[in-house]
N, C-alpha and C positions, 0 to 999 in steps of 0.2 A: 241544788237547793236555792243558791242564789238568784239563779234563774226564772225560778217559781215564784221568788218573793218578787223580782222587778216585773214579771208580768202582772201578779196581782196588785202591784204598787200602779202598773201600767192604767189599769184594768178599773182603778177607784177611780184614779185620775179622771182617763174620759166620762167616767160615770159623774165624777163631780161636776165638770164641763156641761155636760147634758143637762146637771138637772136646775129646773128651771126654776124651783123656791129656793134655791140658795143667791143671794147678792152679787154680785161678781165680785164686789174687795172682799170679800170673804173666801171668793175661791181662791182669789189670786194669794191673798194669804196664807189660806190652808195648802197652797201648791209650793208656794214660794220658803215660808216658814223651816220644814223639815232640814232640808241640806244645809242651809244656812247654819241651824242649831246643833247636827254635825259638825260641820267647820268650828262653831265654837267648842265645842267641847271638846275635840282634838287641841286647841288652842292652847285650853285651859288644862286639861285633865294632861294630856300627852305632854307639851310643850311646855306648859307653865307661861303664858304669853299672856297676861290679863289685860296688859295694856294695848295689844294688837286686837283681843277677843271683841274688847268694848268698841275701838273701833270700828270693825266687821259689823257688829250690833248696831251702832250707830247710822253706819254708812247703809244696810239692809234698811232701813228704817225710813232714811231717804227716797231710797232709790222703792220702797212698796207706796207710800205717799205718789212718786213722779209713776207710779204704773197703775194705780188706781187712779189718778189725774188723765192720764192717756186715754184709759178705759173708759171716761167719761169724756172726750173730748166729743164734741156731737158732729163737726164737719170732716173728722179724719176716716174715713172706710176701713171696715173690719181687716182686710187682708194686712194695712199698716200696722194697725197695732198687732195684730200676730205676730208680724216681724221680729219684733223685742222677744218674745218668748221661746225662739230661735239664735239670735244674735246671741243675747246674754250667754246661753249655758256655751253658747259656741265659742265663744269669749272665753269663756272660763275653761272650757276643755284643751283648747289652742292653749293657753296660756302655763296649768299643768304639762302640758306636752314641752312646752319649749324650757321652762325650769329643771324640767327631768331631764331634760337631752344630754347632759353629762354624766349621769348617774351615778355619779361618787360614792352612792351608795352601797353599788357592790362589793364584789372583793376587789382588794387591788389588783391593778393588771387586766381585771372585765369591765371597763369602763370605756366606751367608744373612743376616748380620745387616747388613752393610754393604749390600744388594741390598733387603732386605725391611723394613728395619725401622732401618735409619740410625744406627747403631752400630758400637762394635767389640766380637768376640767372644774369648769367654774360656772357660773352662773347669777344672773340678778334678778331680783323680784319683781323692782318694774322703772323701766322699760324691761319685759319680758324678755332676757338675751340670752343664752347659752354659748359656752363658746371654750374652747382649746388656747392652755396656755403652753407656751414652747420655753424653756429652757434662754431666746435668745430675747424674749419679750416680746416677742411677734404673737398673733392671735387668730383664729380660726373661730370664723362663727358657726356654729349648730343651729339645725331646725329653723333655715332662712325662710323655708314655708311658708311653715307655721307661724312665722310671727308673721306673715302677710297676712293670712287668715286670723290672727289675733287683732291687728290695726283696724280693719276691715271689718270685722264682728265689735270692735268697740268705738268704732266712730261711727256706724248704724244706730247702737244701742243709745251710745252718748246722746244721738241727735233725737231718738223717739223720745228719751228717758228726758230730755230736758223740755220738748214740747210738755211733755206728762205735766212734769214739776211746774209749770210755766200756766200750765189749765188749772192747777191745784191750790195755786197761789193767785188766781185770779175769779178762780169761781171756788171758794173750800165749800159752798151749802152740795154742788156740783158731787164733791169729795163725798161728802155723808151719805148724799142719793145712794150711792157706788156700793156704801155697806149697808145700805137694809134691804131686805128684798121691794120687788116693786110687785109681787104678785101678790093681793089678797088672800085670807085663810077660805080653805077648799070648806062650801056650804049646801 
């Protein structure tokens, strides 16, 4: 079932992309918007985290401003700014990955470091580390990868996402172009 719903979610998506009277800040909002408003709501409803949530909102908020500024940049070529729409989630999926690399969650005893390597695991939210703590205060890092591919997906992003913000703040009429459509009503 799940499966069904990410292909149909797959399936609007490029439909959305395609079609040619909707605005592009309006796609990128309606694309960008959803996960986002998951994450909050786990925040809030699960965690109880209102002052992490707002941030999240805050910093989304930013960062759709620096991607509708990108999207409007008129000398960058299409393939560039695609990049961002790769890096980000690639960013963000490396970065779950390396947070979980401990998985304390389990039961005790099935946790890789307590299983593999005789420790208890720990982890930081950012700088993104995982990592095995030993009994003698010595440390073993998790998921040394992964965080290659997290630095690497966030200094891509950092660097489109500030162009973006840098067009946005230097042309904003630029910005408004972005959210109305540019094609006239079909006559």
């Amino acid at each position: 079932m799940i499966a069904l719903l990410v292909a149909i979610g797959c399936a609007l998506a490029v439909y959305l992309l395609a079609h040619p009277r909707i605005a592009s800040g309006i796609k990128v909002l309606l694309l960008t918007a959803p996960p986002v408003a998951g994450v909050v709501w786990l925040l809030v409803e699960v965690y109880e985290r209102w002052l992490t949530a707002g941030f999240v909102v805050a910093v989304f908020v930013v960062i759709l401003i620096a991607l509708i500024g990108l999207l409007a940049h008129p000398r960058l070529p299409t393939w560039s700014k695609m990049i961002v729409f790769g890096t980000v989630p690639g960013a963000a999926l490396a970065w779950l990955l390396i947070v979980t690399a401990d998985d304390t969650l389990k039961d005790p005893g099935e946790d890789p470091c307590s299983m593999y390597y005789g420790g208890v695991g720990g982890s930081k939210a950012f700088p993104p580390q995982a990592y095995c703590r030993y009994e003698d205060g010595s440390t073993h890092d998790l998921a040394t990868g992964t965080q290659f591919v997290f630095w690497v997906c966030f200094a891509i992003s950092l660097a489109l996402l500030s162009v973006g913000l840098w067009q946005a703040v230097r042309h904003p009429r630029a910005l408004v172009r972005q959210l109305r459509s540019e094609i006239g009503p079909a006559g």
